[in-house]
Residue frames as qw, qx, qy, qz and C-alpha x, y, z in Angstrom:
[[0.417, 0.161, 0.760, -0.472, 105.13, 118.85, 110.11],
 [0.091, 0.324, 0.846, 0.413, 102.65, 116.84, 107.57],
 [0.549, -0.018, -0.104, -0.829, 99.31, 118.47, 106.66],
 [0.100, 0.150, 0.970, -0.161, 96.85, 116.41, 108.60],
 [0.393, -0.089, -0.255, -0.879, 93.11, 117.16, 106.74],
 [0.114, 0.109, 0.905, -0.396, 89.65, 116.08, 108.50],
 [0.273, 0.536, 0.799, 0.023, 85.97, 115.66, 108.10],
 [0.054, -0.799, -0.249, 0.545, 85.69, 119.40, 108.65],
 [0.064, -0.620, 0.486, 0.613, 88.72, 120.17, 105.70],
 [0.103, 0.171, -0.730, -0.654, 87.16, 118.83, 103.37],
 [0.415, 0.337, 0.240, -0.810, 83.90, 119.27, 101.18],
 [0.432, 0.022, 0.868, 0.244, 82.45, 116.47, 99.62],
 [0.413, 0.724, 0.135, -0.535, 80.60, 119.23, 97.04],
 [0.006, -0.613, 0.650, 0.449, 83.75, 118.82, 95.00],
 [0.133, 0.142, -0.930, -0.313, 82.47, 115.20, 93.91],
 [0.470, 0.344, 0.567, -0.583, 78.77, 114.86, 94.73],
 [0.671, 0.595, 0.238, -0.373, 77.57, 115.39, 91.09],
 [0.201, 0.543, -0.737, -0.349, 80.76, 113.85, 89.31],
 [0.958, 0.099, 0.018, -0.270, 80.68, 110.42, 88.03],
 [0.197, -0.550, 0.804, -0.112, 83.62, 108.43, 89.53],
 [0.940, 0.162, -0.126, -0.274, 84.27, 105.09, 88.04],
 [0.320, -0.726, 0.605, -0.061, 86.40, 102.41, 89.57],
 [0.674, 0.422, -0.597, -0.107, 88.94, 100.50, 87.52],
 [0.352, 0.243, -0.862, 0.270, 89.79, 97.45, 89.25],
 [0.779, -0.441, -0.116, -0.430, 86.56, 95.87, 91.77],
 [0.621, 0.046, -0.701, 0.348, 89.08, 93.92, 94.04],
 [0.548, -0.518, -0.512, 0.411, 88.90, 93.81, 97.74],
 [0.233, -0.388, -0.287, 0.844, 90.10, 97.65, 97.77],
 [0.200, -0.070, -0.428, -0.879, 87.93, 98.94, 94.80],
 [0.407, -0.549, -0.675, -0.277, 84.74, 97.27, 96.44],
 [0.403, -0.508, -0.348, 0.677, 85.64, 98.80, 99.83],
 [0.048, -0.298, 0.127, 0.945, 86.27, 102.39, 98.64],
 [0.232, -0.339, -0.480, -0.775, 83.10, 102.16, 96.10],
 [0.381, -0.613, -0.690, -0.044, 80.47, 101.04, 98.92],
 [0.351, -0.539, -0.263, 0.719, 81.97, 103.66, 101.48],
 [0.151, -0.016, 0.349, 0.925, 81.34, 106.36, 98.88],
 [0.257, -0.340, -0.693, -0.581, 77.98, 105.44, 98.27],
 [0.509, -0.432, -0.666, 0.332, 77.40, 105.16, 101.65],
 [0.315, -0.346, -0.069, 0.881, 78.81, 108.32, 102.06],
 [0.040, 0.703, 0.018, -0.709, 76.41, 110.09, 99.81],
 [0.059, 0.531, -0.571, -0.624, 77.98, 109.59, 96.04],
 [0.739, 0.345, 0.427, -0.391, 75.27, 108.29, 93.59],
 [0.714, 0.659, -0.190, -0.142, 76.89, 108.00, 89.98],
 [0.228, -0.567, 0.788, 0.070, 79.49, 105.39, 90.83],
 [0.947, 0.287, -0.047, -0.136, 80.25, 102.88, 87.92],
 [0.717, -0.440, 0.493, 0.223, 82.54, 99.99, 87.89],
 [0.775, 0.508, -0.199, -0.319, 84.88, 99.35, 84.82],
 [0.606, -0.362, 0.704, -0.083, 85.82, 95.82, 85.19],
 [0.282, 0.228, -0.894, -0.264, 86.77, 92.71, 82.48],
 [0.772, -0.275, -0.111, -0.561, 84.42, 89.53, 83.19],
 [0.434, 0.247, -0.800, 0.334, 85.32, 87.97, 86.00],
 [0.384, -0.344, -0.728, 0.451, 84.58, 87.25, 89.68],
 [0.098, -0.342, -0.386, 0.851, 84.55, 91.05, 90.36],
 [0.311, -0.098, -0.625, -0.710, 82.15, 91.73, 87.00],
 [0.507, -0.248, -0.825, 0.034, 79.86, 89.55, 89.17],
 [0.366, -0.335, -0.589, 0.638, 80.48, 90.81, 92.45],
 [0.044, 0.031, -0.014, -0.998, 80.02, 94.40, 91.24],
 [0.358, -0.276, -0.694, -0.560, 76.88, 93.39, 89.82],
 [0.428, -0.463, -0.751, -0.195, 75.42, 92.16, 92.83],
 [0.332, -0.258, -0.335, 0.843, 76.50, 95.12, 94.98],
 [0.232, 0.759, 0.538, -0.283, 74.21, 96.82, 92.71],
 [0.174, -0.566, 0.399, 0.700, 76.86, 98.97, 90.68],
 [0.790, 0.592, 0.009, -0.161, 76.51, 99.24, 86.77],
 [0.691, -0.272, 0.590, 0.316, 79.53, 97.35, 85.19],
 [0.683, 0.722, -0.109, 0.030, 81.09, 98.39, 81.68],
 [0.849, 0.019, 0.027, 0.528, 84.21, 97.53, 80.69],
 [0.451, -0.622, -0.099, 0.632, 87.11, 99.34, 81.44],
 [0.064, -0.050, 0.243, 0.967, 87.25, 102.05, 78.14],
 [0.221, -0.708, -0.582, -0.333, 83.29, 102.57, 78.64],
 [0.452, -0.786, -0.364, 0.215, 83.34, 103.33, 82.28],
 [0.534, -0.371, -0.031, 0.759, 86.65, 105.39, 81.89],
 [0.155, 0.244, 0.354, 0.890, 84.97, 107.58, 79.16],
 [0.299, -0.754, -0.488, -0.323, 81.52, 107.94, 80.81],
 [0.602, -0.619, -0.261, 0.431, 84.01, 109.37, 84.12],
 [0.131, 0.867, -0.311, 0.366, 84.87, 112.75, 85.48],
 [0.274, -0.763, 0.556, -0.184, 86.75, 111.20, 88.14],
 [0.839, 0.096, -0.526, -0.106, 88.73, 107.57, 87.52],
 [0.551, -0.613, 0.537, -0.178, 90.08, 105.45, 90.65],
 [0.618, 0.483, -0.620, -0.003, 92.98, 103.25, 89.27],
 [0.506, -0.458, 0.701, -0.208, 92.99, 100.16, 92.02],
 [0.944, 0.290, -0.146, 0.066, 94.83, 97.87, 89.67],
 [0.817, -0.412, 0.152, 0.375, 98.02, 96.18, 90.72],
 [0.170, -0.835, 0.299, 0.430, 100.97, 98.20, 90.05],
 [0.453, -0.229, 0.776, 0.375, 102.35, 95.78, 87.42],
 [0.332, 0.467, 0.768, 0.285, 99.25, 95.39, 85.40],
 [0.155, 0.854, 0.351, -0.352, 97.93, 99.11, 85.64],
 [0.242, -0.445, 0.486, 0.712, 100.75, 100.93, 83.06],
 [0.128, 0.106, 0.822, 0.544, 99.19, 98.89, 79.98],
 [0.009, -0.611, -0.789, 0.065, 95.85, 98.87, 80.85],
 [0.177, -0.712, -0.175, 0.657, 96.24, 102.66, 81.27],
 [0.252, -0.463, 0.387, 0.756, 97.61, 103.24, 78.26],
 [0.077, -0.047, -0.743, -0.663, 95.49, 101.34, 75.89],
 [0.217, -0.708, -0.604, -0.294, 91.52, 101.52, 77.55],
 [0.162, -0.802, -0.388, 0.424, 91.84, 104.48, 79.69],
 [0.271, -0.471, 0.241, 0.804, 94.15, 107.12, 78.52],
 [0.074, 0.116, 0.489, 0.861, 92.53, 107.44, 75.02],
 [0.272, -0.628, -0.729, 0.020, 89.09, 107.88, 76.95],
 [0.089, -0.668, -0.275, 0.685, 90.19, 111.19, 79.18],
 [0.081, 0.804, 0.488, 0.330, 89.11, 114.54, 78.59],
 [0.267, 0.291, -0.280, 0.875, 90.55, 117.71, 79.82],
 [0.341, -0.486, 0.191, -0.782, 89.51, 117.94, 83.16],
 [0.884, -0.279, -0.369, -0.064, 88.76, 114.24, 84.32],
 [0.431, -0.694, 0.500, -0.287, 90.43, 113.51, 87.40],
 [0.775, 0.235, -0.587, -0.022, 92.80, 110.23, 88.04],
 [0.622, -0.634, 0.240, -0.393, 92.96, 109.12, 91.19],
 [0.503, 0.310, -0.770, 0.240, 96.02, 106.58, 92.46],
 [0.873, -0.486, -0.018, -0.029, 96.03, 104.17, 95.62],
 [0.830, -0.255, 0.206, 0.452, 99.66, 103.90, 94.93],
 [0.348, 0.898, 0.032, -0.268, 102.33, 106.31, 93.64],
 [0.813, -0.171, 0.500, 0.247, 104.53, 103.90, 92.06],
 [0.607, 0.553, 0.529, 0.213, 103.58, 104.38, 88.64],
 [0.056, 0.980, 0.010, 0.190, 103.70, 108.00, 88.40],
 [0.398, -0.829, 0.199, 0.339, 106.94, 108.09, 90.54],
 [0.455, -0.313, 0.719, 0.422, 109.02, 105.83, 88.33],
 [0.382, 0.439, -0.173, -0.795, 107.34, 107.30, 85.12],
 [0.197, 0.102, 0.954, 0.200, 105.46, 104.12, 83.94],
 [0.205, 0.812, 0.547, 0.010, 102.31, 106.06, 83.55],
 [0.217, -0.213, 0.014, 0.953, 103.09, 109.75, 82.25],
 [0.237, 0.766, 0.512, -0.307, 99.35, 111.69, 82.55],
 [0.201, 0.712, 0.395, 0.545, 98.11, 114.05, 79.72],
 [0.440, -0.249, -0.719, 0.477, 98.20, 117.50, 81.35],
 [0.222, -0.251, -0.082, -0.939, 95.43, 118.50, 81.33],
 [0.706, -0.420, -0.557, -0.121, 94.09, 116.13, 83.91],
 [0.202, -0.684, 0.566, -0.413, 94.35, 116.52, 87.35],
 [0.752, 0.133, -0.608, 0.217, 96.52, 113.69, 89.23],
 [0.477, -0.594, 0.308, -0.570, 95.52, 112.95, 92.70],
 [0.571, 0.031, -0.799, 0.186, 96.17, 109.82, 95.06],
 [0.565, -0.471, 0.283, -0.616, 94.11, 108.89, 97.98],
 [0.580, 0.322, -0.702, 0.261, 96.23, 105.90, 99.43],
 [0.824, -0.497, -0.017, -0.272, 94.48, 104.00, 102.70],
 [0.048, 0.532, -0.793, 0.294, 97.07, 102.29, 104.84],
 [0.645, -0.097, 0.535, -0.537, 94.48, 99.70, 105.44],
 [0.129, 0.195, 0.870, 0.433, 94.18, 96.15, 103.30],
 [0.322, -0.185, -0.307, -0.876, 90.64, 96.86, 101.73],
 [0.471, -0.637, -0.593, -0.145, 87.98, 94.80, 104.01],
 [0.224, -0.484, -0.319, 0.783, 89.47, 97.13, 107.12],
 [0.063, -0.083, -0.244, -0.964, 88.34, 100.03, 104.77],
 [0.546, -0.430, -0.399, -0.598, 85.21, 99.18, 104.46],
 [0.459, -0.471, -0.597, 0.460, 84.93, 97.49, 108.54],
 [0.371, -0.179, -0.338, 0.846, 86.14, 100.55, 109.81],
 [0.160, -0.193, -0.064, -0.966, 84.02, 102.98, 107.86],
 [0.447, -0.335, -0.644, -0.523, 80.92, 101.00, 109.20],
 [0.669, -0.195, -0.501, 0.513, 82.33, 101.06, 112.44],
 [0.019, 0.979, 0.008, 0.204, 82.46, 104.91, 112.04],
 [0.612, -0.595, 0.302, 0.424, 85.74, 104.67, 112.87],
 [0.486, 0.813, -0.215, -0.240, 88.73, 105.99, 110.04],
 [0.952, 0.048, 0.230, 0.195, 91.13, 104.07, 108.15],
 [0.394, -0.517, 0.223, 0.727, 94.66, 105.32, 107.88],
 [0.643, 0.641, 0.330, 0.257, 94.90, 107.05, 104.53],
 [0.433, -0.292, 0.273, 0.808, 97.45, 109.20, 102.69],
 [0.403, 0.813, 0.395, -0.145, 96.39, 112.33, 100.44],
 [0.364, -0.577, 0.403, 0.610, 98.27, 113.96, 97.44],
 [0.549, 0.802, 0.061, -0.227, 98.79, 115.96, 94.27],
 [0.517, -0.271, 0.451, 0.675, 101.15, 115.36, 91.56],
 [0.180, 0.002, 0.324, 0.929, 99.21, 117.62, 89.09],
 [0.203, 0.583, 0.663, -0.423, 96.57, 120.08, 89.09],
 [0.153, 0.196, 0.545, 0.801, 95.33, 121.40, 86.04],
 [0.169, -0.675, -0.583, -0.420, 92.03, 122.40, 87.40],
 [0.077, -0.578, 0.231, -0.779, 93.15, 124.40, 90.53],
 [0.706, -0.362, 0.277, -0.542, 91.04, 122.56, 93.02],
 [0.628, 0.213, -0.747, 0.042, 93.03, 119.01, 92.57],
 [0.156, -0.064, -0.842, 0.512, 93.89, 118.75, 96.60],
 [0.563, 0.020, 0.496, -0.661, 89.93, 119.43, 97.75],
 [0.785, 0.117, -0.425, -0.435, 89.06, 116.89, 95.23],
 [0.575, 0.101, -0.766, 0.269, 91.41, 114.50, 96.78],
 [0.141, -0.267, 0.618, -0.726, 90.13, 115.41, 100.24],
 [0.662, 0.071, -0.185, -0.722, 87.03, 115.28, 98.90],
 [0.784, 0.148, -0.586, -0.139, 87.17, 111.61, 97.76],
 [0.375, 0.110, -0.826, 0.407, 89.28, 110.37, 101.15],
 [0.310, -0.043, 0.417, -0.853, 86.43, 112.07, 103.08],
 [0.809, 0.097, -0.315, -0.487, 83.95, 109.91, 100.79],
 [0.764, 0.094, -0.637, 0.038, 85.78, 106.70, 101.57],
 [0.823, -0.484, -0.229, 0.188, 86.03, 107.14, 105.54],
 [0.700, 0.175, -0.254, 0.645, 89.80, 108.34, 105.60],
 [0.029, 0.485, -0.263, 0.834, 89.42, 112.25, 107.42],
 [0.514, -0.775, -0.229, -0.289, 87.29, 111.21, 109.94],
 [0.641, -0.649, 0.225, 0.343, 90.89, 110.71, 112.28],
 [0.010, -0.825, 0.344, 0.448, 92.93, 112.82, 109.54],
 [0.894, 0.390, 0.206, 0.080, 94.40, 112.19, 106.46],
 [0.577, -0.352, 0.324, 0.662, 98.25, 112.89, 105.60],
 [0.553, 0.826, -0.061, -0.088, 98.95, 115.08, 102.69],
 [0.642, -0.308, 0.592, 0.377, 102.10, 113.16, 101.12],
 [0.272, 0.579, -0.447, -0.625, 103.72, 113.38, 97.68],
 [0.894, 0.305, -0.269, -0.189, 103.92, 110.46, 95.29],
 [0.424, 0.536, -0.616, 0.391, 107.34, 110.29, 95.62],
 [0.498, -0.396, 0.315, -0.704, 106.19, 110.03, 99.67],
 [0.892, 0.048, 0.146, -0.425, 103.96, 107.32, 99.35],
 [0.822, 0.400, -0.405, -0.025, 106.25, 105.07, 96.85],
 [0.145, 0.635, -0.527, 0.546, 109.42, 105.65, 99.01],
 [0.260, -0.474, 0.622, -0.566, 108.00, 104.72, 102.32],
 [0.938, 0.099, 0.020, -0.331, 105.68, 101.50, 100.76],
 [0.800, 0.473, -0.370, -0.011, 108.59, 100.03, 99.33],
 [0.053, 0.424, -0.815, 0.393, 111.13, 100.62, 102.18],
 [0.797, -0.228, 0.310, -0.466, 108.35, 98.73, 104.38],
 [0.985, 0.101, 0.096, -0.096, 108.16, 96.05, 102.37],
 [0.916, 0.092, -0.286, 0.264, 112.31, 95.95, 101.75],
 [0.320, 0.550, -0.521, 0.569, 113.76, 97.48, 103.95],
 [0.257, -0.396, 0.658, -0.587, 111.94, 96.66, 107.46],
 [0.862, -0.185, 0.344, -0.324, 110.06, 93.60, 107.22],
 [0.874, 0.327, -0.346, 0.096, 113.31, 91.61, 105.82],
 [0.039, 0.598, -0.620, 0.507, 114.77, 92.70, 108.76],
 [0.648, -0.277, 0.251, -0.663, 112.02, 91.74, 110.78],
 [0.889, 0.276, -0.345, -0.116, 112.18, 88.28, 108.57],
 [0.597, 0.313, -0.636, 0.375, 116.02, 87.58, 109.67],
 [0.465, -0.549, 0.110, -0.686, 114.94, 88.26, 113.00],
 [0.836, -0.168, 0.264, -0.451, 112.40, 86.03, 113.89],
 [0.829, 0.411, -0.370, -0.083, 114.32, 83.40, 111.24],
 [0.553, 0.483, -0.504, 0.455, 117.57, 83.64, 113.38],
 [0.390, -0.423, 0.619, -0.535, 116.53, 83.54, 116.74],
 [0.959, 0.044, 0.011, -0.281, 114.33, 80.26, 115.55],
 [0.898, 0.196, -0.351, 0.179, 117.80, 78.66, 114.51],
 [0.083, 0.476, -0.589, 0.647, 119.49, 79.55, 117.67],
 [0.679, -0.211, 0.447, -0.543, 116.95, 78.78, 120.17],
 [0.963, 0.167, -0.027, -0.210, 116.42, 75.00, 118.03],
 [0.683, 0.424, -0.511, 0.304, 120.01, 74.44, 118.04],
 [0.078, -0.448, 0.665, -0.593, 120.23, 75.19, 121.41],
 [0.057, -0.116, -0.956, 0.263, 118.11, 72.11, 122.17],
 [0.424, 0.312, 0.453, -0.720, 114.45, 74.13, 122.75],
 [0.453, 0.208, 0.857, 0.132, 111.35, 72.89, 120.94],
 [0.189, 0.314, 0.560, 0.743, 110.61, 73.99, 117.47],
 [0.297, -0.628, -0.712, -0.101, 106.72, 74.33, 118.57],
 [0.346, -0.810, -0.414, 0.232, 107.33, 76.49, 121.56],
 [0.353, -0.279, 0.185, 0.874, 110.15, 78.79, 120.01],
 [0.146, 0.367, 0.678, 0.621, 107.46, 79.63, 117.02],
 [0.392, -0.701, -0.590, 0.085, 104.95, 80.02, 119.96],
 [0.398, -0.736, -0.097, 0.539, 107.03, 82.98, 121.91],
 [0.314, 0.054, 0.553, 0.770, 108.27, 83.92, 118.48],
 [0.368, 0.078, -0.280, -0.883, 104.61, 84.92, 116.82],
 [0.335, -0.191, -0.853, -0.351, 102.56, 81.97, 116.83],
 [0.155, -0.446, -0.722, 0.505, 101.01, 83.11, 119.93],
 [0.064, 0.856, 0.343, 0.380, 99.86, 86.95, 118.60],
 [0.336, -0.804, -0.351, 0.342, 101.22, 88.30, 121.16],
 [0.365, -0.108, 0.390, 0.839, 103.61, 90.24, 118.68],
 [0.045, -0.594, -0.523, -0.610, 100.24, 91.70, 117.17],
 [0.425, -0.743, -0.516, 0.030, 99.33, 92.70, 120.23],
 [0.380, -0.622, -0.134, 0.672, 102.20, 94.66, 121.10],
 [0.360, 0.108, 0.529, 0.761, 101.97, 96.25, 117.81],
 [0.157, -0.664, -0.598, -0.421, 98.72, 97.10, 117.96],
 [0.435, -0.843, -0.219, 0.228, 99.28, 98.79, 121.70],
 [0.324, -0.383, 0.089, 0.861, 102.11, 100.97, 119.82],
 [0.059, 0.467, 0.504, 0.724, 99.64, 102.18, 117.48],
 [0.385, -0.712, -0.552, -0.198, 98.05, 103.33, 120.27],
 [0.537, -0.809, 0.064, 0.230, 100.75, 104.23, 122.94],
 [0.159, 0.900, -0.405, -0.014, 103.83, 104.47, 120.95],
 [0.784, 0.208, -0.521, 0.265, 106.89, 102.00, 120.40],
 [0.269, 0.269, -0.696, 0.609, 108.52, 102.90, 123.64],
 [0.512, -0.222, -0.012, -0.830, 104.81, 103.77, 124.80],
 [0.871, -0.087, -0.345, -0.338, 103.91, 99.82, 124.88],
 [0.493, 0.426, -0.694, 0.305, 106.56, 98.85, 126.88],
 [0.205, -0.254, 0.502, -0.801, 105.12, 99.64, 130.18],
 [0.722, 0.178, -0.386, -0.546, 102.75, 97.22, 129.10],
 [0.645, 0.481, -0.563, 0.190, 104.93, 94.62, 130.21],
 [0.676, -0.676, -0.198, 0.216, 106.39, 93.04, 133.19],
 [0.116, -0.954, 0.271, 0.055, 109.69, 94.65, 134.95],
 [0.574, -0.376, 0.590, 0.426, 111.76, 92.11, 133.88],
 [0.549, 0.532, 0.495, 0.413, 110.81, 92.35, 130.40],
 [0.028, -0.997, -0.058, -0.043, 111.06, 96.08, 130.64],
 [0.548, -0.634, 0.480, 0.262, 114.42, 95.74, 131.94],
 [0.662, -0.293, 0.619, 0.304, 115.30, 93.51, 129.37],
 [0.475, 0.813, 0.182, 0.285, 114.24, 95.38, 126.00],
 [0.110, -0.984, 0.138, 0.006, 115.40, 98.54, 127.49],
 [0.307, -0.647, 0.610, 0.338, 119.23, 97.64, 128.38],
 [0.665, 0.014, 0.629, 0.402, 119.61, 94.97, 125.34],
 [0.299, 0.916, 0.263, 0.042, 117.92, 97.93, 123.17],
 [0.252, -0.890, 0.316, 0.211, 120.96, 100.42, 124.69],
 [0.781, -0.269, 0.536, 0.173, 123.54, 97.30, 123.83],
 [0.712, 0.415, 0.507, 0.252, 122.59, 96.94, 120.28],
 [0.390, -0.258, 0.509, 0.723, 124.95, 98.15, 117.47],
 [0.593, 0.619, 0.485, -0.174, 122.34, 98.95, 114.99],
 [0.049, -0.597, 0.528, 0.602, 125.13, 100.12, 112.35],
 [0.120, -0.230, 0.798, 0.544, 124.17, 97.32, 110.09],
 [0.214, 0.667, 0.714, -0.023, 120.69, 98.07, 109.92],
 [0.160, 0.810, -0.050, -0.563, 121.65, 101.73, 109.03],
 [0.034, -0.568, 0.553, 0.609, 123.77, 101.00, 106.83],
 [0.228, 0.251, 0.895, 0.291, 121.45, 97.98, 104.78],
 [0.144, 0.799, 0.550, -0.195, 118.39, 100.71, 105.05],
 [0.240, 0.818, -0.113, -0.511, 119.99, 103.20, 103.03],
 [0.153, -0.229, 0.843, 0.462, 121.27, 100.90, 100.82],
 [0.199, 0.370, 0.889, 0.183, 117.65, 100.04, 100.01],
 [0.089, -0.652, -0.072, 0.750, 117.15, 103.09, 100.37],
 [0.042, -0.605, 0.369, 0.704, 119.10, 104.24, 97.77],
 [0.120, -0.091, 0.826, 0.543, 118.48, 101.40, 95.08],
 [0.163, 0.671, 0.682, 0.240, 114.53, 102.50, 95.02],
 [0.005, 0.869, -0.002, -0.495, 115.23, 106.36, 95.22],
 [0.011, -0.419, 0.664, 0.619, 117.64, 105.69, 91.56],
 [0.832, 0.355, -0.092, -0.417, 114.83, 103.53, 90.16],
 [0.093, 0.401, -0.911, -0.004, 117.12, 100.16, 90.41],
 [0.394, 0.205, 0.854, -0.272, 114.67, 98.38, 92.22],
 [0.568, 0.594, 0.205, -0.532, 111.88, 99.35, 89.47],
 [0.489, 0.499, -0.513, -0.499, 114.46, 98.23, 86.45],
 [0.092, 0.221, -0.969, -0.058, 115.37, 95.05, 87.81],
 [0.448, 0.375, 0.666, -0.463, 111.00, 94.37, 89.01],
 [0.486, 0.597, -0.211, -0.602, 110.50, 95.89, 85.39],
 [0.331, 0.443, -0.796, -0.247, 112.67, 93.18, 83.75],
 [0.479, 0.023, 0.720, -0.502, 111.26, 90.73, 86.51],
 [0.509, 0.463, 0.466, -0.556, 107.78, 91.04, 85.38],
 [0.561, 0.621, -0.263, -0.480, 108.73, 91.21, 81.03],
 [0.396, 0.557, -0.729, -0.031, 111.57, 89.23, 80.30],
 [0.171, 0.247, -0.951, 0.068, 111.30, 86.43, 83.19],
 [0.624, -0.189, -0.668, -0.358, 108.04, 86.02, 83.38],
 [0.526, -0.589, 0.119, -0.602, 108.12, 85.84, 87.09],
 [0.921, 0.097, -0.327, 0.187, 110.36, 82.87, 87.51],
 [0.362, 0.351, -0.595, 0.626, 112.82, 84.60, 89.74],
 [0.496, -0.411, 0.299, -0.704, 109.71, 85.75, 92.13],
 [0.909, -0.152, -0.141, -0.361, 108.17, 82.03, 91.91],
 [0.703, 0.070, -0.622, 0.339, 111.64, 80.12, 92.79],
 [0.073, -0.544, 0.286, -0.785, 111.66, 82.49, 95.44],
 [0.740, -0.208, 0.155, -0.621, 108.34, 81.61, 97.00],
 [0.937, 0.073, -0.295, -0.173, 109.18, 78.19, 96.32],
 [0.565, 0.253, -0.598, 0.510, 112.28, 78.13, 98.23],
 [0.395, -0.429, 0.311, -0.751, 110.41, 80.51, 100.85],
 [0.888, -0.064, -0.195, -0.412, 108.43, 77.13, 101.65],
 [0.914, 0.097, -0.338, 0.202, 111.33, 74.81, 102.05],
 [0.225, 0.592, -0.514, 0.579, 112.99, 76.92, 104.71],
 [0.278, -0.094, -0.863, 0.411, 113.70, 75.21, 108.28],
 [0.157, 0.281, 0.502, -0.802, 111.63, 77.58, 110.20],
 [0.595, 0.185, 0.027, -0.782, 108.66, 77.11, 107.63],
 [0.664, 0.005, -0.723, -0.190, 108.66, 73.45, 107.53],
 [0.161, -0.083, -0.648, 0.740, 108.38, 73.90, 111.45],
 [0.222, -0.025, 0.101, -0.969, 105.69, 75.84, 111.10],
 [0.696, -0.075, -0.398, -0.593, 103.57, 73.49, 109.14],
 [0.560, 0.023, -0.807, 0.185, 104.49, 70.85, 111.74],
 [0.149, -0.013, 0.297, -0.943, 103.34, 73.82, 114.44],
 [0.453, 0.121, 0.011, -0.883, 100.24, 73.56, 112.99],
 [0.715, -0.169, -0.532, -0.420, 99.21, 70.33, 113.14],
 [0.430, -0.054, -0.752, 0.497, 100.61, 70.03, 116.40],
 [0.023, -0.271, -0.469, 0.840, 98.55, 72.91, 117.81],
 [0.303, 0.136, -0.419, -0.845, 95.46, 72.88, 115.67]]
């Protein structure tokens, strides 16, 4: 069973009189700084490039230094730069800033898993990792309500690494309805399958029932409609966060009941085991990470952008845009 930690387990003493400066002011670095403040934590500087967020930070009220100022004036740093861009940026304005004892704080434990960042070590290396895009952070915590979050050490040099990290998820909202303690490894592992191993399923799905149901004569419009275009897929999603995947069912009428339930029983699901440990396996060996690595250096993003560019020109998403001016 996970270590689930709450308002109670944790003591926001640990970071009250640190200065905690957050690299990267995007939608989750503006979330997670206001909820802090909110929460209590006065010495919170932003270290940002000039841009939009340089701006933004500005008028939130935050002091703004670039990113090897703010990372040298910090005992505690929060790294909420994209995974791609954070390695460099680490290496050349933050890393020659720390100090034995500063604290680094991850949203993501990519980096660290697949050694693209490798910490000094005398720092401690902590990750407090919402499950929430960043306006829900900040909704929820105003809401008094908590935003999923994940908590975890991957090195403590100072002894007290995991109450910092409580510390900090307790600052940003996350313990008031518990926070996970998860490794890195954890965190990376189950982000990544999400994103390839169960919503490309999810993709061929919804893709393949569209070109069945349209070949079988039904209209584009109203397959899309019973498909997702209606929400009502959010809805039942949202009543298993609440009641549980089999939990939501009852939800339902009895012929729909009926008709998950036995076509559930029916289904072969052998080639969804067997593709999910295949994706498994090729981000647990660091495959996926050489071939995103090479991606991101060597092509320049030209394999992602034909992608996206073919993503566009599929049947079911030229439908869509026809969807939408029909119903709109």
């Amino acid at each position: 069973m996970a270590k689930i930690y709450y308002d109670s387990d944790a003591d926001l003493s640990y970071v009250l009189d640190k200065t905690i400066a957050i690299i990267g002011y995007g939608k989750q670095g503006r979330a997670q700084a206001l909820n802090m403040r909110d929460s209590g934590i006065k010495n919170i500087i932003i270290g940002s490039r000039h841009d939009e967020s340089f701006d933004q930070a500005n008028e939130d009220g935050f002091q703004v230094y670039s990113i090897e100022d703010a990372s040298k004036m910090a005992d505690i740093i929060f790294l909420l730069l994209p995974d791609e861009f954070a390695p460099e940026i680490y290496e050349k304005q933050i890393a020659p800033g720390l100090e034995k004892g500063n604290v680094v704080n991850y949203a993501s434990g990519y980096n660290i898993t697949f050694k693209h960042i490798v910490p000094q070590a005398d720092i401690d290396v902590v990750m407090v990792a919402p499950r929430m895009i960043g306006e829900g952070v900040r909704d929820m915590y105003l809401r008094k309500e908590s935003s999923p979050c994940f908590v975890g050490v991957e090195q403590d040099a100072s002894g007290c690494a995991l109450e910092i990290a409580k510390a900090l998820a307790k600052a940003i909202g996350g313990t008031r309805k518990g926070s996970i303690e998860v490794s890195f490894l954890d965190e990376t592992m189950l982000d990544l399958m999400a994103e390839q191993g169960f919503w490309p399923l999810v993709y061929h799905v919804f893709n393949e029932t569209f070109k069945l149901e349209t070949s079988k004569g039904h209209p584009e419009e109203a397959v899309l409609m019973e498909e997702y275009l209606s929400k009502e897929a959010m809805y039942m999603m949202e009543k298993a966060a609440e009641n549980g995947l089999f939990g939501q069912v009852p939800f339902h009428s009895h012929t729909s009941q009926f008709g998950q339930l036995t076509s559930f029983a029916a289904f072969d699901p052998t080639p969804i085991r067997e593709f999910l440990a295949k994706q498994y396996e090729n981000i647990r060996n660091g495959s996926f990470a050489e071939v995103w690595d090479k991606e991101l250096k060597v092509n320049n993003l030209s394999n992602l952008d034909a992608m996206i560019a073919e993503s566009k020109e599929k049947e079911i998403s030229q439908a869509e845009q026809r969807a939408f001016k029909s119903l709109r």
